[in-house]
C-alpha positions, 0 to 999 in steps of 0.5 A, spaced: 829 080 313 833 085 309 829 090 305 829 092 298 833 098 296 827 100 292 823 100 299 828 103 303 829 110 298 821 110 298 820 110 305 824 115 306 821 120 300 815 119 302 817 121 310 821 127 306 814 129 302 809 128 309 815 133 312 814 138 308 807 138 307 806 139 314 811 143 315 806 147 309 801 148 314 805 151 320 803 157 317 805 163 323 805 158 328 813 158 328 813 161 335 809 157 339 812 150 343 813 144 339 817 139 343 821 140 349 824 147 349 824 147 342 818 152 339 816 150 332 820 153 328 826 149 332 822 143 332 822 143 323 830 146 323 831 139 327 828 135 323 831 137 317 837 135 319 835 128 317 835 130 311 841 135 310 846 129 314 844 125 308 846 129 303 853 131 307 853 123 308 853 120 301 858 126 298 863 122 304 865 116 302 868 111 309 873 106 307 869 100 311 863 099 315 863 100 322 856 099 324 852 093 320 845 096 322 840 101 323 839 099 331 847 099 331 846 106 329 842 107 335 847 103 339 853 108 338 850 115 338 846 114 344 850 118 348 851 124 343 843 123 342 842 124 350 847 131 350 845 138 350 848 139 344 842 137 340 837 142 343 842 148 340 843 144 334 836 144 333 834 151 334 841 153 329 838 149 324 831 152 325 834 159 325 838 158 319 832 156 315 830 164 314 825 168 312 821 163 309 823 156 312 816 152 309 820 154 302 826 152 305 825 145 307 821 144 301 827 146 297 831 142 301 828 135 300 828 137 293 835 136 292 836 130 297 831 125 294 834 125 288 841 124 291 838 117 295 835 116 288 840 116 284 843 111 289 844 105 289 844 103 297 851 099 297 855 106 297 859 106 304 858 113 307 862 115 314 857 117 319 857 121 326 857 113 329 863 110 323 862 107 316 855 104 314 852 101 308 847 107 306 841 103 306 843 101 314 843 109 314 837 110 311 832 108 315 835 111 321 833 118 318 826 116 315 825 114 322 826 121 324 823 125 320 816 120 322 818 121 328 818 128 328 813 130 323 809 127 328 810 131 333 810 136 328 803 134 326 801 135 334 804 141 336 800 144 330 793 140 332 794 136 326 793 128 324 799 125 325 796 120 319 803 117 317 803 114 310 803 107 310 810 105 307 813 110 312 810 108 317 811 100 316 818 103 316 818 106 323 815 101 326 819 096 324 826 099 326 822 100 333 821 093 334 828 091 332 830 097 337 825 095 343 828 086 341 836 089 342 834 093 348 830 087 352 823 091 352 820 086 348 815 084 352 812 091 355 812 094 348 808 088 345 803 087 352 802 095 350 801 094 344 796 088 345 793 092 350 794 089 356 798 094 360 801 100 359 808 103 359 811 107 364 811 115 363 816 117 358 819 111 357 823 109 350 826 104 346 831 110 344 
């Protein structure tokens, strides 16, 4: 079932608010690892991109949509999410943060929010993956900044206590992920605890 508008826009302000208050805490571990070969600083510069793609997004009208959903989304960038680009995007975003990048986020999701706010879901955006439905696209980003504030939050020894809505969000996006991409099964014996998953495996 289609979640409401005002659902979707409110998981992704409460991600965004969650992103920066732990982005608040990083303090002067920006050196230190965060995920993979990124540091911390890298880690956040990433994550932040969820939120600038957004803004870009919503100022490029498509014509028609190509992708009809979230896991669609998934589905078609793939292959561009598993390349050695985003590794330096990543660490780009994180350099282009500055000198103070726990204020630069903020600011960021300071003018973001309030554009998906004044929104109301039916705009038509093109993507990197083609036209969708800003409420399709929506959750594919709220989806990131959970993901990554949580790696964020254990990179720094912090709770990884996702807010409720946010979470509820996430989870249903990896269920929809784990239906399409036949793993079903495993996820739900894991979940139940009734066998564990293999090492690094993903519904991505």
């Amino acid at each position: 079932m289609r979640r409401s508008w005002e659902d979707v826009y409110l998981a992704f302000a409460e991600a965004a608010d969650w992103f920066v208050a732990t982005v608040a805490r990083v303090d002067g571990a920006w050196t230190g690892p965060g995920l993979g070969e990124w540091d911390v600083r890298s880690l956040v510069g990433h994550t932040s991109r969820a939120l600038l793609t957004v803004e870009a997004y919503v100022s490029r009208p498509a014509t028609s949509v190509v992708v009809p959903s979230a896991i669609g989304y998934f589905a078609a960038t793939s292959a561009v999410a598993a390349g050695p680009d985003v590794a330096a995007r990543g660490r780009d975003a994180g350099v282009a943060l500055g000198p103070d990048p726990a204020a630069a986020v903020a600011e960021i999701a300071a003018r973001v929010v309030p554009i998906v706010e004044r929104c109301t879901g039916d705009e038509v955006i093109e993507t990197i993956a083609g036209g969708m439905r800003l409420a399709d696209y929506l959750p594919t980003r709220t989806f990131e900044l959970v993901a990554h504030t949580i790696d964020l939050a254990s990179a720094l020894g912090l709770p990884t206590d996702v807010p409720p809505r946010p979470a509820a969000a996430a989870l249903e996006l990896v269920a929809g992920l784990a239906v399409s991409g036949g793993h079903a099964g495993p996820v739900l014996r894991a979940l139940l605890g009734r066998d564990g998953l293999p090492e690094a495996f993903t519904v991505l």
